[in-house]
C-alpha positions in Angstrom: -0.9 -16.1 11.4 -2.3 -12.9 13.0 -2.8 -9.6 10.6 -3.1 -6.3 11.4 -4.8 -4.2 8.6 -4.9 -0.4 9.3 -6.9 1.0 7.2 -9.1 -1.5 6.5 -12.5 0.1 5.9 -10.7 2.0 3.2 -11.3 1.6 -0.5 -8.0 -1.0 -1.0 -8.3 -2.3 2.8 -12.0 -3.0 2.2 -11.1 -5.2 -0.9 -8.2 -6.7 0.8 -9.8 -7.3 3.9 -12.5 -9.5 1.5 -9.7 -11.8 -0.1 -7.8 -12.3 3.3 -10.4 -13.5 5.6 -10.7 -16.8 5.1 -6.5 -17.2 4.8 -5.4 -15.7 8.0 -7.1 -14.3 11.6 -7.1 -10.8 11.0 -7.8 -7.5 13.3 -9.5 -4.8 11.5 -8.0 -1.0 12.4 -9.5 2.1 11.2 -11.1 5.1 12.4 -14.7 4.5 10.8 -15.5 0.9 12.2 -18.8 1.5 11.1 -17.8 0.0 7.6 -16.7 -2.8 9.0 -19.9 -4.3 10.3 -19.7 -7.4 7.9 -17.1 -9.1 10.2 -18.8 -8.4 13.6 -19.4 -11.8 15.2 -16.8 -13.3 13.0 -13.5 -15.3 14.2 -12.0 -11.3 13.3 -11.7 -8.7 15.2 -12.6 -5.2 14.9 -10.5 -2.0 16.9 -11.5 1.3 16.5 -7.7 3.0 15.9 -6.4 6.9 15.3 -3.1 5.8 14.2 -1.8 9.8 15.2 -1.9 8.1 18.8 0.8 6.3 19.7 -0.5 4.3 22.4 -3.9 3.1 20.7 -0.9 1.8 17.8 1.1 -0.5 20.8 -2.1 -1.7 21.6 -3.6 -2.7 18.1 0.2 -4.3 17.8 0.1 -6.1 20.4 0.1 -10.3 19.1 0.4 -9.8 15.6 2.6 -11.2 13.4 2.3 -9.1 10.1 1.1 -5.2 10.3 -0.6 -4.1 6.9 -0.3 -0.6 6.8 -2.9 1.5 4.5 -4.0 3.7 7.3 -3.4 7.6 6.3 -4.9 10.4 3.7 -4.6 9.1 0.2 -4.9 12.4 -1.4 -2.1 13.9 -3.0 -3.5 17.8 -2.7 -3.5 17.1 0.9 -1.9 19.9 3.1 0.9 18.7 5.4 0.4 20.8 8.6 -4.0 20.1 8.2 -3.5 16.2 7.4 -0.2 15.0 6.7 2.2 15.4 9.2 -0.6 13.6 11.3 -1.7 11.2 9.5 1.3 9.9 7.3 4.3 11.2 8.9 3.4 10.2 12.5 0.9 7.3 11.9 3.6 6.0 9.9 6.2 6.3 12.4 3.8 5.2 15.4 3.1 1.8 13.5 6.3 1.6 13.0 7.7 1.8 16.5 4.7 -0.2 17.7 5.4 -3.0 15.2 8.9 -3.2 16.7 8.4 -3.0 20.3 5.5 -5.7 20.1 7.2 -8.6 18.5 6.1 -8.2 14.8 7.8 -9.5 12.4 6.8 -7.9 9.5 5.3 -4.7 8.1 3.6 -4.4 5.0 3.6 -0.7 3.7 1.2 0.9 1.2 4.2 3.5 -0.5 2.7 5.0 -3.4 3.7 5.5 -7.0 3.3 9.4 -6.7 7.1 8.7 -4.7 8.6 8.8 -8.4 5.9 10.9 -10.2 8.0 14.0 -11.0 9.5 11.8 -14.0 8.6 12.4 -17.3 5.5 10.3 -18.3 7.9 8.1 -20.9 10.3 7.3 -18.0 10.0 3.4 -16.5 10.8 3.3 -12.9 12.9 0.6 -11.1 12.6 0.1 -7.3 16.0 1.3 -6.8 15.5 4.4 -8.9 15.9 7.9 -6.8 12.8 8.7 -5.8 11.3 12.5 -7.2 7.8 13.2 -5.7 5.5 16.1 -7.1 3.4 17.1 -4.2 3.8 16.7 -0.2 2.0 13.3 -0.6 4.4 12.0 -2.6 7.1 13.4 0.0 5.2 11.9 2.9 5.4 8.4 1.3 9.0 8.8 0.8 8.8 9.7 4.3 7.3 5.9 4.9 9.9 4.3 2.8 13.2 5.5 4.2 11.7 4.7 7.7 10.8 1.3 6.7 14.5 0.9 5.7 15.3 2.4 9.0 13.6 0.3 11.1 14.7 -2.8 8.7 18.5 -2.4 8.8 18.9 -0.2 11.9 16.2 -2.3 14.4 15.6 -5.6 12.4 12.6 -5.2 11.6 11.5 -7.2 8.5 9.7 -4.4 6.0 8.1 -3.9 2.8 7.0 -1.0 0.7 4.8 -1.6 -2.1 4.4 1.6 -4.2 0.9 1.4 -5.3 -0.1 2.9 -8.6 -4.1 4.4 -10.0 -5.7 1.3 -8.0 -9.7 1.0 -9.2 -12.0 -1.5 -10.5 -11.6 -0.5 -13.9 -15.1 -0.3 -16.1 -15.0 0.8 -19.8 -18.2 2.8 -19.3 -16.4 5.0 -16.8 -15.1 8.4 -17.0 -11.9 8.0 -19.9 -8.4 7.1 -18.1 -5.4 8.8 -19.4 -2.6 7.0 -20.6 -0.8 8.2 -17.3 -3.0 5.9 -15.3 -3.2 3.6 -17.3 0.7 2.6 -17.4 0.2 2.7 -13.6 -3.2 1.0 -13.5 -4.1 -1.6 -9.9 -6.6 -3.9 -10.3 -8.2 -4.9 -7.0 -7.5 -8.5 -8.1 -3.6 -8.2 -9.1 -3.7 -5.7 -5.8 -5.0 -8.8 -3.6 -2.4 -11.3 -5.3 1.0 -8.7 -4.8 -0.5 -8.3 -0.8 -1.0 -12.1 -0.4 2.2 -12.5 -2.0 4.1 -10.0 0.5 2.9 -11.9 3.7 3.5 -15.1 2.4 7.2 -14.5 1.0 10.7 -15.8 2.2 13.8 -15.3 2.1 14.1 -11.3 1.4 15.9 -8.9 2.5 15.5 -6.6 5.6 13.9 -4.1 3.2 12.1 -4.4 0.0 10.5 -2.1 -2.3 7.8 -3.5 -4.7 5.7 -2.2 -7.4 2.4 -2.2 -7.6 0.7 -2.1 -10.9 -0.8 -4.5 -13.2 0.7 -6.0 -15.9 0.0 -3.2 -18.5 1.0 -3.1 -21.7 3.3 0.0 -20.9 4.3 -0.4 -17.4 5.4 2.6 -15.3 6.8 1.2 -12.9 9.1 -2.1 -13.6 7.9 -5.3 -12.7 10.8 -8.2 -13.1 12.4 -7.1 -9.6 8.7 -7.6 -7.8 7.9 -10.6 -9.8 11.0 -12.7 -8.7 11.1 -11.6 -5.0 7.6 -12.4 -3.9 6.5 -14.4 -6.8 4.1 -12.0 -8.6 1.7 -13.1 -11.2 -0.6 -10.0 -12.6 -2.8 -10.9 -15.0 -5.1 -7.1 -15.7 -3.8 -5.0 -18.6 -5.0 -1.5 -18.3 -4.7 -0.9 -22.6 -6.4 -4.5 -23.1 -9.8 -3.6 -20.8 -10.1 -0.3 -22.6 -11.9 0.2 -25.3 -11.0 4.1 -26.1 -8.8 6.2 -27.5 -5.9 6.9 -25.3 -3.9 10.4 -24.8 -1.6 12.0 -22.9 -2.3 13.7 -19.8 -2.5 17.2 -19.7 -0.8 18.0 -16.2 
């Protein structure tokens, strides 16, 4: 099978990149290819890809099977007009397009959990839960979802969205997580299993939405409905690895 990852000198593509090379062929996208010099004069190939250009996205589609899509600005103080009309709105709707018009059969979307952050901190999350965003981020990646539905049910395109929650390698001598993140804590490893677990998967529908956390002791988002589409086994509890005092957060 033949992988896109856009993205993939970021801090999750990096990681994913890593567990996926030796399971698929793989074509490495992103805009600093610099960080991707461990897999020159590999079986892999590395493109160097602005996904605000349309064409360069046809291109890096072109023979793949499954599109991993991590490409775009993480940040959710980002401005919309300086970064994310570019870089999530259009990227998102470029590898979209692309993916369809080049035969792929699958897209795998990094969503984000800041799609349903403007619940109260006590509130668990389902996947079919109306989204509320907080900030333009969060309203860019809701953006991402409903055009992954779009292209699913409207132009057959098989997608995904995996709303990804506080992903990091978590270390107890580290600066003190509140108990926001931690309900929505990502470990890279249970982040590498859900991803794995995505391209592999059959029998879904033309559009799914996942959750991507760990399996936390208070869970933020809902897991059941991931665990028994894609077969979803997370094993990282953000309130087991920590050793301190928890409280709320203050936002």
């Amino acid at each position: 099978m033949n992988i896109l990852i856009t993205g993939a000198a970021g801090k999750i593509g990096s990681e994913l990149t890593a567990y996926l090379q030796d399971k698929f062929q793989l074509r490495l996208a992103d805009l600093h290819t610099d960080r991707l010099q461990t897999y020159e004069h590999t079986k892999h190939e590395i493109i160097a890809l602005n996904v605000a250009d349309p064409e360069a996205c046809q291109q890096a589609c072109k023979e793949i099977d499954t599109v991993i899509h991590l490409a775009g600005d993480p940040l959710p103080d980002s401005g919309f007009y300086e970064s994310l009309l570019d870089n999530n709105i259009k990227g998102t709707f470029n590898i979209f397009r692309a993916a369809k018009d080049q035969g792929v059969q699958r897209v795998i979307l990094a969503s984000s959990a800041q799609t349903i952050e403007g619940y109260p901190i006590d509130a668990q999350i389902y996947p079919d839960t109306p989204t509320r965003p907080r900030n333009l981020y969060g309203v860019s990646k809701c953006f991402g979802e409903s055009l992954a539905s779009y292209f699913a049910y409207t132009e057959g395109l098989q997608s995904i969205a995996i709303r990804i929650g506080a992903y990091d390698d978590f270390k107890a001598e580290g600066p003190t997580l509140e108990a926001r993140d931690m309900s929505a804590y990502l470990s890279p490893a249970d982040m590498c299993d859900l991803f794995y677990k995505s391209i592999i998967a059959t029998d879904l529908e033309p559009f799914t939405i996942l959750h991507g956390i760990s399996d936390n002791r208070f869970k933020r988002l809902n897991l059941e409905d991931t665990k028994k589409k894609v077969g979803y086994t997370p094993k990282s509890d953000a309130f087991a690895l920590s050793h301190i005092s928890l409280y709320d957060s203050p936002r």
